[in-house]
Structures are given as C-alpha cells and as structure tokens.
C-alpha positions in Angstrom: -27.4 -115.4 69.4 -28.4 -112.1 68.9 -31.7 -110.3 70.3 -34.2 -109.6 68.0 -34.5 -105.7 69.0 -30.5 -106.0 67.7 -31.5 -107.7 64.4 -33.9 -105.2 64.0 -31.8 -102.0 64.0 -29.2 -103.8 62.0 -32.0 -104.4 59.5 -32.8 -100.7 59.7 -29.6 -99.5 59.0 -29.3 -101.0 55.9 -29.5 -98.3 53.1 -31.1 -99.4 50.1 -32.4 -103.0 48.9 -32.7 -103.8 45.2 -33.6 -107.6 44.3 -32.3 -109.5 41.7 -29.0 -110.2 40.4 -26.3 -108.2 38.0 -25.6 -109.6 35.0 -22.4 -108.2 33.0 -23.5 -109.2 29.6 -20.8 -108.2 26.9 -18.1 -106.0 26.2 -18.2 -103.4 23.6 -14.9 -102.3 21.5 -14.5 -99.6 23.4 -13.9 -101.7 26.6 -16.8 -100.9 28.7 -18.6 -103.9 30.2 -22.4 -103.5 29.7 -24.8 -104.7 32.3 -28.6 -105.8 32.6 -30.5 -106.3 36.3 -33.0 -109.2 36.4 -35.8 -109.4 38.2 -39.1 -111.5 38.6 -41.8 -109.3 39.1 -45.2 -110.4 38.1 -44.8 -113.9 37.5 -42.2 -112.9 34.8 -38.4 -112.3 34.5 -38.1 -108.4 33.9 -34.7 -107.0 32.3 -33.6 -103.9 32.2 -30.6 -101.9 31.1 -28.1 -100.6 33.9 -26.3 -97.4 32.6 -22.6 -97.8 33.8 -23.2 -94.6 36.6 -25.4 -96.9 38.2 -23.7 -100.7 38.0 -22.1 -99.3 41.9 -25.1 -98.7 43.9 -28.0 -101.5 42.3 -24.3 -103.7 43.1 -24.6 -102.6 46.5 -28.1 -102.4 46.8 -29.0 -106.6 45.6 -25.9 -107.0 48.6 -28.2 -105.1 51.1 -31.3 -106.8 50.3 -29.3 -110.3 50.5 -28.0 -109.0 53.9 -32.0 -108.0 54.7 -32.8 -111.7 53.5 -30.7 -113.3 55.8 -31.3 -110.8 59.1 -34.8 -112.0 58.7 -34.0 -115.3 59.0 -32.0 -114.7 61.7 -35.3 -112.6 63.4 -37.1 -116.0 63.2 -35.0 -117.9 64.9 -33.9 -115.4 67.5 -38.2 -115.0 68.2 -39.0 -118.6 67.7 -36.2 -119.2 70.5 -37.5 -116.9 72.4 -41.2 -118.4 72.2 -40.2 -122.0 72.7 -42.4 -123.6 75.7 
C-alpha cells in the first residue's frame, strides 16, 4: 500500500476535475456526433451543451475527477491503517 503523503501528491498532480458523465446524444447529417455533459448540482440533473472543441478535455477532465474519487479512497484506507490500535 501506498503512503498517504504519495496519494496526496498523486492527487495533486491531477490537472483538472469535471463531474459527471459525457453523453454523445445524436448525429447530425453532416457526421458530427453532438454531446451534452450531465451533472447534479442542486438537487437537480443540470445539462448542458458541449461544443465539439471541448468534448477532449471535459472527456479527460470527468477521467481525472474519477481518478481523484478513487485516490481518496485509497487516502482512507492508507490513514485508517495507519491509525488502527
């Protein structure tokens, strides 16, 4: 297992977070494949448009706050080891 001071940098080196997930939601005639990003904010699923410049980084973005999600589980454990009596 990993220390947590480790888990920690990894977590810092993670350059941008975005949650929710991508949805691709049709294809025009032209070909392109539009998309929508879905959140819950509020107590409410929010939707917004994603223009195609942008599908690349929110993509890699939801992957580094899914990363994020599961380093912090990985801090937990690594602590609660740690503090175990």
């Amino acid at each position: 297992m990993r220390t947590p001071e480790r888990i920690l940098r990894d977590i810092a080196a993670i350059p941008a977070m975005a949650r929710g997930t991508l949805c691709a939601m049709r294809k025009a005639a032209s070909g392109k494949t539009y998309y929508n990003h879905q959140t819950w904010s509020g107590g409410r699923n929010v939707v917004r448009y994603v223009p195609p410049g942008k599908v690349r980084p929110l993509r890699q973005a939801i992957a580094g706050y899914r990363k994020f999600l599961k380093l912090a589980d990985e801090y937990a454990e690594s602590v609660a080891k740690r503090t175990e009596i």
